[in-house]
C-alpha positions in Angstrom: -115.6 -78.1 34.1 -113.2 -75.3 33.5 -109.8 -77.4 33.2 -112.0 -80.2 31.1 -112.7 -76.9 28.6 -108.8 -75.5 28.8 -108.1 -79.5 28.0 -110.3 -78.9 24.8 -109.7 -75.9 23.6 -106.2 -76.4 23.5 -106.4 -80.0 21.7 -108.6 -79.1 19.1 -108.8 -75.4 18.3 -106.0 -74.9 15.7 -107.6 -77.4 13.1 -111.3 -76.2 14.0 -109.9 -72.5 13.1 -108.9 -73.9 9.4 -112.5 -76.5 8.7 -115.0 -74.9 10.9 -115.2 -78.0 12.6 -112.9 -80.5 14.2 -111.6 -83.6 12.4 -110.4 -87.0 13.3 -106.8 -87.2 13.4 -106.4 -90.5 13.6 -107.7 -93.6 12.2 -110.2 -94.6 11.6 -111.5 -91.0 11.9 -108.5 -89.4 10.4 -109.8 -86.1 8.7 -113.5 -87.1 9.1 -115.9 -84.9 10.8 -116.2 -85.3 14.6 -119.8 -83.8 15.6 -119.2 -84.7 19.3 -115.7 -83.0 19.2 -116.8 -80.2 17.6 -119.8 -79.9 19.8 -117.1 -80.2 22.8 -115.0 -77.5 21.4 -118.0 -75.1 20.7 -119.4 -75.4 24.6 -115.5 -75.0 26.1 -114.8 -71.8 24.2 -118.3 -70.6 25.4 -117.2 -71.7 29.1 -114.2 -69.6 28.8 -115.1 -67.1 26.8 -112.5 -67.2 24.3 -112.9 -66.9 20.0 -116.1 -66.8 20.3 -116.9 -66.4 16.4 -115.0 -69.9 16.0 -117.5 -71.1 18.9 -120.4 -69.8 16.5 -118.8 -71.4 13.4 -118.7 -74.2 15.6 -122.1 -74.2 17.0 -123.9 -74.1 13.5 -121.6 -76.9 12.0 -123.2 -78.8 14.9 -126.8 -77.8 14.2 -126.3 -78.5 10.2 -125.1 -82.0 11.2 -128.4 -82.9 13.1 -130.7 -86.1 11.3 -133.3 -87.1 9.6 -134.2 -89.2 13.4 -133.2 -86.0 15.4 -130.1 -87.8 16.6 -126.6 -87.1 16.0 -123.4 -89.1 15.3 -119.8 -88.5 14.0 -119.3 -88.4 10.5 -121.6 -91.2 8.8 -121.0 -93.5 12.0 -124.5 -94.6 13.6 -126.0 -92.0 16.0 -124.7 -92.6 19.1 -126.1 -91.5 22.6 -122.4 -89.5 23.4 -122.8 -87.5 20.5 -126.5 -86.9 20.3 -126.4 -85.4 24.0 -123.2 -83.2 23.3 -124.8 -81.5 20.4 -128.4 -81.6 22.0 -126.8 -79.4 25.2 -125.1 -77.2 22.9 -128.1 -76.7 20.9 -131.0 -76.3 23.5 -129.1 -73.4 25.2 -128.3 -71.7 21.9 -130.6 -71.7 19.9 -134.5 -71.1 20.1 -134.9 -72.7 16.9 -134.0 -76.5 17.9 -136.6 -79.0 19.0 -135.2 -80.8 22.4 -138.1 -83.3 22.0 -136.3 -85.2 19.1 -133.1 -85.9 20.3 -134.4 -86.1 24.4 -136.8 -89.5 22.5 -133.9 -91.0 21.1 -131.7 -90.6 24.5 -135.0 -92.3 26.1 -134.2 -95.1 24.2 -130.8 -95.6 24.8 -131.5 -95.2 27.6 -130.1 -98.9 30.1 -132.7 -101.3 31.6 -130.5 -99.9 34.9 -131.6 -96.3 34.6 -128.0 -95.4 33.5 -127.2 -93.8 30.2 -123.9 -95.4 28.7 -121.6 -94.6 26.2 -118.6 -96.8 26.7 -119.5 -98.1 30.4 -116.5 -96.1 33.2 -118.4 -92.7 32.5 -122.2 -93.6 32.8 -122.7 -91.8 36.6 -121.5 -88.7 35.2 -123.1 -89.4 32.0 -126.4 -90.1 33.3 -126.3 -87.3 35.8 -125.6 -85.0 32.9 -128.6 -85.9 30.7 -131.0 -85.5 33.4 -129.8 -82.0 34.1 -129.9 -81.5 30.7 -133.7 -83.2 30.5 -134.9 -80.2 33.3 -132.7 -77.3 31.5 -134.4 -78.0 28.0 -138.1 -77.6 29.8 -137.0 -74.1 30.8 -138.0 -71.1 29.0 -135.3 -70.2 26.4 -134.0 -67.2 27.7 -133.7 -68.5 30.9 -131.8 -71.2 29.7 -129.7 -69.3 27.0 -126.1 -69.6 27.3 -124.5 -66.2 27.2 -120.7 -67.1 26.5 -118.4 -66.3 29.3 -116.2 -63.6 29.3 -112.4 -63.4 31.1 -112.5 -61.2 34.4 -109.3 -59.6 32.6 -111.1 -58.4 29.8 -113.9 -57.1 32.3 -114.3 -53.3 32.5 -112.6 -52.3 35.7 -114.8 -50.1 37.1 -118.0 -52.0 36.7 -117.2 -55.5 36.0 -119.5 -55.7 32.9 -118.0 -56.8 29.3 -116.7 -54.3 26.9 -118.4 -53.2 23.5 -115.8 -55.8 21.6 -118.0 -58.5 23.6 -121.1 -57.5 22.6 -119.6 -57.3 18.8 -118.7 -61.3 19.4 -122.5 -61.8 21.2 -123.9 -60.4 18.0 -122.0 -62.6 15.8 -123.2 -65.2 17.8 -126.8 -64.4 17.4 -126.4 -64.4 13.9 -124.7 -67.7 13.6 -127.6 -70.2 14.3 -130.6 -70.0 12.2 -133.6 -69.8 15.1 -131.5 -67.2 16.7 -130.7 -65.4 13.9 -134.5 -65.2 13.1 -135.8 -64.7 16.6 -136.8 -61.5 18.1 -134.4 -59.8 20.6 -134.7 -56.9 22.9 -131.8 -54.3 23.2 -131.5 -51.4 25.5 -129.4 -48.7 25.9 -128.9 -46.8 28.8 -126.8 -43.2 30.1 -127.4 -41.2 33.3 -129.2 -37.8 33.5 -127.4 -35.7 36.0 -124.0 -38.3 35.6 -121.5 -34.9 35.1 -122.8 -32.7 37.3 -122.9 -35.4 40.0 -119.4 -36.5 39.2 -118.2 -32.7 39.2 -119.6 -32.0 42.7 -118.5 -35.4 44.4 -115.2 -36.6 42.5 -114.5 -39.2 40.3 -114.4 -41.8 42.5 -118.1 -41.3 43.9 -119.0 -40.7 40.3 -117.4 -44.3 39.7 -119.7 -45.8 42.3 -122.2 -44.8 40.9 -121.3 -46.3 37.6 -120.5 -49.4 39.8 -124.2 -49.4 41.1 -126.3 -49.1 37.6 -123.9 -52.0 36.5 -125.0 -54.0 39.4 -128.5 -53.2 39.0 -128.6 -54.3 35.2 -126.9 -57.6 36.0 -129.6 -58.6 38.3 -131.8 -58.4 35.4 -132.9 -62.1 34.6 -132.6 -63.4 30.5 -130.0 -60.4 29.9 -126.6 -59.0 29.6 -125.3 -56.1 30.3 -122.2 -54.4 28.6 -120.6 -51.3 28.9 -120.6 -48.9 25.7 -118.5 -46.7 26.9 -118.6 -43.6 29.3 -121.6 -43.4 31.5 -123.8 -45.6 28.2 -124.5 -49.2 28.8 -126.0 -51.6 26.6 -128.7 -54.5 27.9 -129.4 -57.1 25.7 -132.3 -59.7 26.1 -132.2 -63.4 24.8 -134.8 -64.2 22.8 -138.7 -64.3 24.9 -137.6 -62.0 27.8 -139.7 -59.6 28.5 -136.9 -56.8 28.6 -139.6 -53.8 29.1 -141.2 -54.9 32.1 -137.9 -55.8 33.6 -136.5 -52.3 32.5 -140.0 -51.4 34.1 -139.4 -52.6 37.8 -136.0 -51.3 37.3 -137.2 -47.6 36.7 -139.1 -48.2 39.3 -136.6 -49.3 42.3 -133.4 -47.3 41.0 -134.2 -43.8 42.9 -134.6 -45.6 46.2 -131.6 -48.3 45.3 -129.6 -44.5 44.6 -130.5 -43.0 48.1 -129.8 -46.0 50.2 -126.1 -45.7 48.4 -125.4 -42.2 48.0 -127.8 -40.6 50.9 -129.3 -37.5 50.4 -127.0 -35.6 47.3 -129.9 -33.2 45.4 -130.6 -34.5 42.4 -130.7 -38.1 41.6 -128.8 -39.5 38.7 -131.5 -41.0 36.8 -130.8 -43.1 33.5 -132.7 -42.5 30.0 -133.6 -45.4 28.3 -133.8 -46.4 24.7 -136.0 -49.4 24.1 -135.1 -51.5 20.8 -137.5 -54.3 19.9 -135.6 -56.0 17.2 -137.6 -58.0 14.7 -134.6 -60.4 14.1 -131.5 -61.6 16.2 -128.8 -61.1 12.9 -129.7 -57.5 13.3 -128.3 -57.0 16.6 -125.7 -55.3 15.7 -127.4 -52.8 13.4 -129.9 -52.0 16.1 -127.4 -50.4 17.8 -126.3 -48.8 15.4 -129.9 -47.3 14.9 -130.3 -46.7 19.1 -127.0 -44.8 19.4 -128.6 -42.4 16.3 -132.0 -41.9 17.6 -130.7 -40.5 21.1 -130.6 -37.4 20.2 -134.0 -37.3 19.6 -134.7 -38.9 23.2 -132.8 -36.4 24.7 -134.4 -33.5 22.2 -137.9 -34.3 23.8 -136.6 -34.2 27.1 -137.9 -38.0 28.3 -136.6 -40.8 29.9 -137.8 -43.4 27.6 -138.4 -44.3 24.1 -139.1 -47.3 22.6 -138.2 -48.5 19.0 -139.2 -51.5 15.7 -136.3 -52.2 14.9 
């Protein structure tokens, strides 16, 4: 799907930047409103992690555009199948908000005598494949079908291939684009290592890397969540919407001083990581609640524990 997103992005981004959504450029849908393009153009900046405030722009253009039926359709056209499943995948993986029973009833009924859902007849294998994969996703729990927007393995932090800071400042924008994500509760973390300098003083920067390299692992493996790199030896793990981030952070307290030793041997003390637990009450406060975390770690470190946990 990559090259069918590059394809995409590059046909329709410049216009989408000016309306917020893409319009017909041609007749007879010359300067209408295209939901199905602009659904397009959303998912392919999310597949290659590129502008992804115009992908949120984009996304809740889309979910605004939704009918009275639960359908969707270009403009005041009739809904159409096409349309109705672009925006529907979009939708379903974005936001906790929207109701995939509606517009799976009314691909049901457009559904051929054949099995085969059509739009304009060449595409209906790949078109029918699609919606079924899309039927199965939409029965999944929403944060294990959320759709954390991609991110360039250039832009990656070098030492432990987990986005930067500037990511999560686009993730947060996204949260607060959608109206069920922006009112759904979230879970943030934030993480940095006891015993990091002193480790890194006595074996060199490059073990002290590994290290690093080996929490960032650890987090990733952590289903319904992303992790991101704040900087230094602080990370930052964010959970979609119904994860239960604390007894995932649980198991992970739990495995890390074995997963250390079976890396790094036998070396005294064990880096250990502090945890700050944010519960927080709505998605469009994302960014705040780090805000609030990176000001209450004083405290956590004051009182001499490895975990506290936060309303925020």
């Amino acid at each position: 799907m990559r090259p069918f997103a590059i394809a995409i992005a590059a046909a329709y981004t410049t216009g989408a930047e000016e309306h917020g959504c893409v319009r017909g450029t041609r007749f007879p849908f010359h300067e209408r409103p295209l939901t199905s393009a602009t659904a397009m153009l959303a998912g392919a900046l999310l597949e290659l992690g590129q502008d992804i405030p115009l992908a949120s722009r984009l996304a809740h253009s889309v979910a605004t555009s939704q009918r009275s039926d639960g359908a969707f359709g270009d403009d005041d056209e009739p809904s159409d199948l096409f349309t109705t499943f672009l925006a529907a995948e979009l939708l379903a993986r974005l936001d906790p908000g929207f109701d995939a029973t509606r517009p799976a009833a009314f691909l049901a009924r457009a559904q051929s005598a054949d099995g085969f859902f059509r739009a304009l007849g060449p595409e209906a294998p790949w078109l029918t494949d699609a919606v079924a994969r899309w039927l199965r996703v939409a029965e999944r729990p929403f944060h294990a079908r959320f759709r954390w927007p991609a991110i360039p393995a250039a832009n990656r932090d070098r030492k432990t291939g987990l986005p930067p800071y500037a990511w999560f400042v686009d993730l947060a924008e996204l949260f607060a684009s959608l109206p069920g994500l922006a009112a759904a509760p979230c879970t943030l973390a934030f993480f940095d290592l006891i015993g990091f300098r002193a480790f890194n003083n006595a074996h060199g920067q490059d073990r002290g890397d590994d290290v690093l390299e080996e929490l960032a692992a650890a987090l990733m493996e952590i289903e319904g969540a992303a992790a991101i790199r704040d900087g230094g030896d602080e990370f930052l793990l964010v959970g979609a919407p119904g994860a239960d981030l604390e007894a995932a952070i649980d198991r992970f307290e739990a495995a890390w001083p074995a997963r250390f030793a079976a890396r790094f041997g036998d070396v005294g003390e064990t880096v250990r990581p502090r945890v700050l637990l944010g519960h927080v009450g709505r998605g469009d406060r994302l960014r705040e609640a780090r805000e609030a975390l990176g000001r209450a770690v004083g405290e956590l470190k004051d009182r001499g524990a490895l975990r506290m946990t936060l309303d925020l």
